[in-house]
C-alpha positions in Angstrom: 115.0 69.7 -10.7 115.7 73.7 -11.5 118.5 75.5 -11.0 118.6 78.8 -8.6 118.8 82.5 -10.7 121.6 82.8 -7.9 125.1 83.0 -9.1 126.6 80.0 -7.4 130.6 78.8 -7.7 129.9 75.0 -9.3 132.2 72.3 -8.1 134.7 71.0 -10.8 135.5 67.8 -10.6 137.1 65.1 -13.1 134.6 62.8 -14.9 134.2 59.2 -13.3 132.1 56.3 -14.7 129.2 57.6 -12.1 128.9 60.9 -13.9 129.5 59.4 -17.5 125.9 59.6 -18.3 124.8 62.7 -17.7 127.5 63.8 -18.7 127.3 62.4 -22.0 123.3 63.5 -22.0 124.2 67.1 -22.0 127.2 67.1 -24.3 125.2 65.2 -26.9 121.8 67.3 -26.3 123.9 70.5 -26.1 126.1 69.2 -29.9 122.9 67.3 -31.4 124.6 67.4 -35.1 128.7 65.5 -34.7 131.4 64.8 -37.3 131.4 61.1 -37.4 135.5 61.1 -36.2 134.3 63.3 -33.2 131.4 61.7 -31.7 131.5 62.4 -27.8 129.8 59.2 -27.1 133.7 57.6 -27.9 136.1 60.2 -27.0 134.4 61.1 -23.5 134.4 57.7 -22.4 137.4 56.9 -24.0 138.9 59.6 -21.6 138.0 56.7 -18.7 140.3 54.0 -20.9 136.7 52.3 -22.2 137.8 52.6 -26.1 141.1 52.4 -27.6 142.1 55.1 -29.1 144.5 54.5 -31.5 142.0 52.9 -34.1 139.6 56.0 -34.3 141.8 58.6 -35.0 145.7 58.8 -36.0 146.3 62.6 -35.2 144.5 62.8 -31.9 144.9 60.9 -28.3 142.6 60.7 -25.7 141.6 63.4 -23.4 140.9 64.6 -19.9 137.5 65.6 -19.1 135.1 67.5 -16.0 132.1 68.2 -14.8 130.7 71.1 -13.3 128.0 69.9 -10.6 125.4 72.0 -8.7 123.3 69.8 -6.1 124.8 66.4 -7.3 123.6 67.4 -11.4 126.0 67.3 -13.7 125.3 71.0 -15.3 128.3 71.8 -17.5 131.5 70.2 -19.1 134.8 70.4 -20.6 137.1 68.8 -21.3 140.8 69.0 -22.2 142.9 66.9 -25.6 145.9 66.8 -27.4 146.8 66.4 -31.0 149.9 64.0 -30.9 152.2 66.7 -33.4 151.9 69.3 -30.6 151.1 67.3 -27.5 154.1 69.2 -25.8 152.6 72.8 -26.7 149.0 73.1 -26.7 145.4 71.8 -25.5 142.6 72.1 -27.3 139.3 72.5 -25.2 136.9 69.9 -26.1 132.8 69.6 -25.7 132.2 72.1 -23.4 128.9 73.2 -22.5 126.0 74.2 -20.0 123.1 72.9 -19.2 120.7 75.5 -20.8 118.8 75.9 -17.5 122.1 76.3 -16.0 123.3 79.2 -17.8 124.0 83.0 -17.0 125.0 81.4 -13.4 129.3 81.7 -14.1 128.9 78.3 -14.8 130.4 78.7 -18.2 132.8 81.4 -17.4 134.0 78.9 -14.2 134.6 75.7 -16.7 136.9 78.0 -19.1 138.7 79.5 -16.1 139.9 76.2 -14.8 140.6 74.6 -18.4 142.8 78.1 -18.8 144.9 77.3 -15.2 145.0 73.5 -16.0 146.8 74.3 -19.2 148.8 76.5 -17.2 149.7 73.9 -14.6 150.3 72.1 -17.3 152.8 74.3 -18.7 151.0 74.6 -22.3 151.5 77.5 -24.5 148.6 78.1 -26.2 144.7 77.1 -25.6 142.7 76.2 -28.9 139.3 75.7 -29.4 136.7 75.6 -32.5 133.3 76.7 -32.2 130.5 77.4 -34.9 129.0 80.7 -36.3 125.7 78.8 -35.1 123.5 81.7 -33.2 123.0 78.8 -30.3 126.6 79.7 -29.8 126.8 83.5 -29.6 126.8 84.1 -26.0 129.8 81.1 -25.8 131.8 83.9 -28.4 131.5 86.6 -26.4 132.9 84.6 -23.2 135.8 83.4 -25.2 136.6 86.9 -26.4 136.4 88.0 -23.0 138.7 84.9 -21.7 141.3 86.0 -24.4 140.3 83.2 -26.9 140.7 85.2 -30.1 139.5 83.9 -33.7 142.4 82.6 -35.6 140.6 81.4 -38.6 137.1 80.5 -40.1 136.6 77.3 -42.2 133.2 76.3 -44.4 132.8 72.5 -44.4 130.4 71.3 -46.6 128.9 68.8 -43.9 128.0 71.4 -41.8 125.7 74.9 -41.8 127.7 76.9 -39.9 131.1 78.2 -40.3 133.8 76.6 -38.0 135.5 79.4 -35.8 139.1 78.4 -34.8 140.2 80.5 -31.7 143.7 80.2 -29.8 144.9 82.1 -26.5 148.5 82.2 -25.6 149.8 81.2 -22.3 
């Protein structure tokens, strides 16, 4: 199935167990390379109750996760998590992504708007997010500047090629 070169307004809804796959299959084709403690394939569904949490990983909790579907295809995602220290203050934005046919459409740009009011409804103060230097990720900086998502600090880990981008918005 293609996707229109029309700019269309996706519909954004939570992630259910019907749309766990697919959405799984982009995240995971979008992020091929994951740090083991990260893996989408536990913390998305976990997001549904299907893992406990509490064993993987002592400074995180679960998230909150949704889709972006055009013609009943999952085409984007985001989600939404919390480190337990600053549950109270802060989101950080977790796996989100377009399909690559999917892209230049607002698709992206319509997933980061309703993370950014969520966290507002939410009454959060700041919106984090970390991000790669990765040239399959340029155009994804340039909508984060734009959103107000400013680069905080860079980190080198020695697993990984790229340079980690950390990037924060206030509220």
């Amino acid at each position: 199935m293609s996707i229109s070169k029309t700019k269309q307004i996706p519909q954004i809804v939570p992630l259910t167990a019907k749309t766990l796959k697919s959405a799984l299959d982009l995240v995971n084709s979008c992020f091929p390379v994951q740090m083991e403690s990260e893996k989408a394939d536990f913390w998305i569904p976990a997001s549904l109750g299907m893992h406990d949490t509490r064993k993987k990983n002592r400074t995180a909790i679960s998230g909150r996760y949704w889709t972006a579907c055009a013609r009943g295809k999952v085409v984007g995602v985001i989600g939404l998590w919390e480190k337990k220290k600053t549950m109270k203050q802060e989101y950080w934005i977790g796996w989100f992504c377009v399909d690559p046919a999917a892209r230049k459409k607002g698709i992206g740009t319509a997933l980061l708007d309703f993370a950014i009011a969520q966290a507002r409804k939410d009454k959060k103060k700041y919106l984090k997010l970390y991000t790669s230097e990765d040239p399959a990720e340029a155009a994804a900086q340039h909508l984060y500047e734009k959103k107000g998502l400013k680069i905080t600090t860079k980190k080198k880990f020695k697993d990984f090629s790229y340079t980690t981008i950390y990037r924060m918005r206030r509220l």
